[in-house]
C-alpha positions in Angstrom: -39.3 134.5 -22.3 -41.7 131.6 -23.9 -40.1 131.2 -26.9 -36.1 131.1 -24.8 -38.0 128.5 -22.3 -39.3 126.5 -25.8 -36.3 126.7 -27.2 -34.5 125.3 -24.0 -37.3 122.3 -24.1 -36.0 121.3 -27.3 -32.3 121.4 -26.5 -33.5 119.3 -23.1 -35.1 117.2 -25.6 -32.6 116.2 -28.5 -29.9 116.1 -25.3 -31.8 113.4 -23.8 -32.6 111.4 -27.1 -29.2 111.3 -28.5 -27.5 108.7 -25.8 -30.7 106.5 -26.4 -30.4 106.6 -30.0 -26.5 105.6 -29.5 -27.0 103.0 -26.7 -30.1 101.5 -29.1 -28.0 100.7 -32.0 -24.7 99.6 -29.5 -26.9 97.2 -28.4 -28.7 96.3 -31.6 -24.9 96.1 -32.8 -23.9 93.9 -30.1 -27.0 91.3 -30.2 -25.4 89.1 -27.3 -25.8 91.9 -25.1 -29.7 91.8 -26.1 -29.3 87.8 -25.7 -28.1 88.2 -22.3 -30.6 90.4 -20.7 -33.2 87.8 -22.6 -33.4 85.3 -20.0 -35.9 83.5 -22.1 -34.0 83.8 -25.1 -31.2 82.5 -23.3 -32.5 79.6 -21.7 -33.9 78.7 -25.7 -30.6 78.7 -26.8 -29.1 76.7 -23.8 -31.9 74.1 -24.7 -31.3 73.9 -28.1 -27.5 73.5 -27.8 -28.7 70.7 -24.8 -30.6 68.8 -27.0 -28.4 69.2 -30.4 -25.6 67.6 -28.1 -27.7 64.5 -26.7 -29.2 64.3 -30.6 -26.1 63.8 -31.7 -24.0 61.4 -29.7 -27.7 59.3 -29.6 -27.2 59.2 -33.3 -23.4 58.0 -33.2 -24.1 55.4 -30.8 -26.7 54.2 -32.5 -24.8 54.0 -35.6 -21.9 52.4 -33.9 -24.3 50.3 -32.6 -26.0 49.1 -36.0 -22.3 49.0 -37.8 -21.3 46.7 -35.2 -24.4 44.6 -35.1 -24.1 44.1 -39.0 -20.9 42.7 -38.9 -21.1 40.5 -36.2 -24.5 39.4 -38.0 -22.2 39.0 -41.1 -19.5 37.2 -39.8 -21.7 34.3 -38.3 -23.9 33.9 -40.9 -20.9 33.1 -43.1 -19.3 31.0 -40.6 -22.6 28.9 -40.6 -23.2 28.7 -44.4 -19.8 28.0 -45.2 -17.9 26.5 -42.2 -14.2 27.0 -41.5 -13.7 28.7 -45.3 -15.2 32.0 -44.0 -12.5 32.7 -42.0 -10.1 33.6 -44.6 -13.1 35.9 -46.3 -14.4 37.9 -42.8 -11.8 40.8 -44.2 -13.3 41.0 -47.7 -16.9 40.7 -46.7 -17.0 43.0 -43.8 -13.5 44.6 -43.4 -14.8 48.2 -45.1 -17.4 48.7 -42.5 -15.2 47.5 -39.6 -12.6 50.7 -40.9 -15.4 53.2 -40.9 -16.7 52.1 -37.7 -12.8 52.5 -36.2 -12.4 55.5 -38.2 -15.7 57.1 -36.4 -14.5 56.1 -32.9 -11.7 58.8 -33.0 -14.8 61.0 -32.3 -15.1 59.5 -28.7 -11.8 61.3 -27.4 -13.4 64.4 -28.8 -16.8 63.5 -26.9 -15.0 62.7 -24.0 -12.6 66.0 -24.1 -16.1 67.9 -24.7 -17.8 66.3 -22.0 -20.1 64.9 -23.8 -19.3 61.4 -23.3 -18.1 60.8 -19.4 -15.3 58.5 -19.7 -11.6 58.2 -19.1 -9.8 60.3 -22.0 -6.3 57.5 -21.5 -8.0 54.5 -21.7 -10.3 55.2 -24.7 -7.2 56.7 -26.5 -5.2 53.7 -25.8 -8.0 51.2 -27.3 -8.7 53.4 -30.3 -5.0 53.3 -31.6 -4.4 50.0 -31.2 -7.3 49.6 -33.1 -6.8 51.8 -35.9 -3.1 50.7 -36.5 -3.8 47.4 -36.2 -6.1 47.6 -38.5 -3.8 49.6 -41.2 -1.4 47.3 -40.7 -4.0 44.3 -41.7 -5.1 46.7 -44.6 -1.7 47.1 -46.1 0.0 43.6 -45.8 -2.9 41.1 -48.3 -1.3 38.2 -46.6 -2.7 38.8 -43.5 -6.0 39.6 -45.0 -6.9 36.2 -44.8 -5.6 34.9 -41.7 -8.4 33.1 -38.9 -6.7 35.6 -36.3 -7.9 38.1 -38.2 -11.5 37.1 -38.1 -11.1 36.0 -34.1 -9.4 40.0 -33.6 -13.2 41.2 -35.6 -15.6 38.8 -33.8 -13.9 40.4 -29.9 -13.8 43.6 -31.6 -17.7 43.1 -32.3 -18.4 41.7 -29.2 -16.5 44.4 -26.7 -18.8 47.3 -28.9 -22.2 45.7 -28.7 -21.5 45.3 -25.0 -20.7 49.4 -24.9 -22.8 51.3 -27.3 -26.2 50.0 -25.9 -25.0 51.1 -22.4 -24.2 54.7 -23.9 -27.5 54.6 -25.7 -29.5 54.0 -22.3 -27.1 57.1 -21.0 -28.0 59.2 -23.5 -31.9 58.6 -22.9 -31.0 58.9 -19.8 -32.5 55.3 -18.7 -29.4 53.6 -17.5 -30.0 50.0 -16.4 -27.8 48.1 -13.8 -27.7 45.3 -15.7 -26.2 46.8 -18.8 -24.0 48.9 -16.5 -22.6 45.7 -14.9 -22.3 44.2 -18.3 -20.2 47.3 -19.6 -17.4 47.6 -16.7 -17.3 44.1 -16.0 -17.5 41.4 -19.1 -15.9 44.4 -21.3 -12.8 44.1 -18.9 -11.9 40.3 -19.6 -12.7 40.7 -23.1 -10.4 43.7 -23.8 -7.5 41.9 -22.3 -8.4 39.0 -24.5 -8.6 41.4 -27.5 -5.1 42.8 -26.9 -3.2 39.7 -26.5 -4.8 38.7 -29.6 -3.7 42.0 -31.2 0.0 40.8 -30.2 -0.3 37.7 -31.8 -1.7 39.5 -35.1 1.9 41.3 -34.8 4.3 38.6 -34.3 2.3 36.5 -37.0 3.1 39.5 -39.5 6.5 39.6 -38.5 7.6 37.0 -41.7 5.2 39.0 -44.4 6.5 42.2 -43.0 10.0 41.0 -43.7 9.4 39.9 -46.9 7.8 43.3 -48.7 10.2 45.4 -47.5 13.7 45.8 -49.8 17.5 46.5 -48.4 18.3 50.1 -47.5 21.4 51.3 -49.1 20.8 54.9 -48.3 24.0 55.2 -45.3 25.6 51.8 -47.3 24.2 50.5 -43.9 24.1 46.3 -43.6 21.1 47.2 -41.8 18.0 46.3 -43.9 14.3 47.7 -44.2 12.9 45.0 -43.1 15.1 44.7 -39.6 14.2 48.4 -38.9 10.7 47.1 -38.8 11.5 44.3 -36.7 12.2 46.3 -34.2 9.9 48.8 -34.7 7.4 46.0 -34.6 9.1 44.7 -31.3 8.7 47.9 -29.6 5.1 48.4 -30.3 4.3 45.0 -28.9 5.9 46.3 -25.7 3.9 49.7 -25.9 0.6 47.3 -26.8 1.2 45.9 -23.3 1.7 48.4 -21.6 -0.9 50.1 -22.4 -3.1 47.5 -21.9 -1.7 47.0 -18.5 -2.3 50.5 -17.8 -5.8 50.6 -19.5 -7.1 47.6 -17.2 -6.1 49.5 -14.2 -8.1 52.5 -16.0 -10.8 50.7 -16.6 -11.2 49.2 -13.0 -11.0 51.8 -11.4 -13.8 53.7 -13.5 -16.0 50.4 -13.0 -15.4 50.7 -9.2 -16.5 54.8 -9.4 -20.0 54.2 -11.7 -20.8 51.0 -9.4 -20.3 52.9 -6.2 -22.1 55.7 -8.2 -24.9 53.6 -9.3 -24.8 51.7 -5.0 -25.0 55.4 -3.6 -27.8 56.5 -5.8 -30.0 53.1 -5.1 -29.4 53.8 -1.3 -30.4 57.5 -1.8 -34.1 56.5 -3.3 -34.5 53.6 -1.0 -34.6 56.2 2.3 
């Protein structure tokens, strides 16, 4: 009778110890399962990811932010050493860091789609195409290169981004002034619409030069040339640049009516 009673112990035992065994390495198998019933672990990793995201769009701003500086920097220091003759040499001196810093700002409609950045996904993805093409257009036509509208287009670029990226800092230490938050949603406004009409002008300035690189097409034995193709092409995007700055105003004004309210609401909220 003792030894069948030990020998049932044992069978108790290894019946008991087996599903353990099994659920221990599931679960040392599946390690978010173990991360999940960590709520300190867990709240780490939250934290971590938390402040990765705010290091990182701190950092791009800032660059932005120093880019941007440099060239304006640039551009008037040559315009006060050397008059009216650095107009014609803003692209050379500063037109490589001008096309990293557009280059970057496709970023933003990944910051914004992320929700990292709270912004307006149209109106952000409206200015940075313009921008960039633009500025490939200026890049690939040398006569344009050196043309005063192109140092004008550079000096509002400048100016509309150092009146951003410090706001975006402040948000990202989370010390937003009203000052800099009236600065962004209302003298950004005026200067965009400046900035796009003086994209427009670029165009129809590059019309001639565009006309006069680009050889007959014979492909279809079409009289249709190239260069008339591109005319219109040309023509249509100038329609398409103002309509989307028509439609990125009204964007715009009505996120600077939602931030101000925002900002009104929360200034009410702490003086009760």
């Amino acid at each position: 009778m003792f030894a069948r009673y030990v020998l049932f112990l044992i069978a108790q035992a290894e019946s008991h110890n087996k599903p353990r065994q099994w659920t221990l390495k599931k679960r040392s198998f599946y390690r978010s399962d173990l991360w999940r019933d960590d709520p300190a672990h867990s709240q780490n990793a939250c934290f971590s990811r938390l402040s990765f995201r705010l290091t990182y769009i701190f950092v791009y701003n800032l660059l932005q932010f120093c880019g941007h500086t440099w060239i304006l920097t640039n551009t008037i220091a040559r315009f006060l050493t050397f008059g009216k003759d650095a107009l014609a040499d803003t692209f050379y001196s500063v037109g490589f860091v001008m096309s990293l810093c557009q280059l970057l700002s496709f970023l933003e409609l990944f910051h914004i789609a992320d929700g990292i950045e709270k912004a307006r996904l149209l109106p952000r993805f409206i200015q940075v195409t313009e921008k960039n093409v633009l500025l490939i257009m200026v890049i690939l036509l040398e006569e344009m290169q050196s043309k005063p509208v192109v140092c004008l287009l550079f000096l509002l670029w400048n100016i509309q981004d150092l009146l951003r990226y410090p706001h975006e800092l402040l948000c990202a230490m989370d010390r937003p002034s009203v000052t800099m938050l009236w600065t962004r949603y209302t003298l950004w406004i005026p200067l965009y619409a400046l900035s796009v009409a003086t994209e427009g002008f670029t165009l129809y300035q590059a019309l001639p030069h565009i006309s006069s690189v680009t050889p007959p097409s014979d492909v279809l034995n079409s009289t249709v040339t190239t260069s008339t193709n591109l005319h219109f092409v040309v023509i249509g995007y100038l329609t398409l640049l103002a309509l989307g700055g028509s439609v990125s105003v009204w964007q715009l004004l009505k996120e600077r009516k939602h931030h101000l309210d925002k900002w009104n609401k929360k200034k009410k909220t702490k003086l009760k």
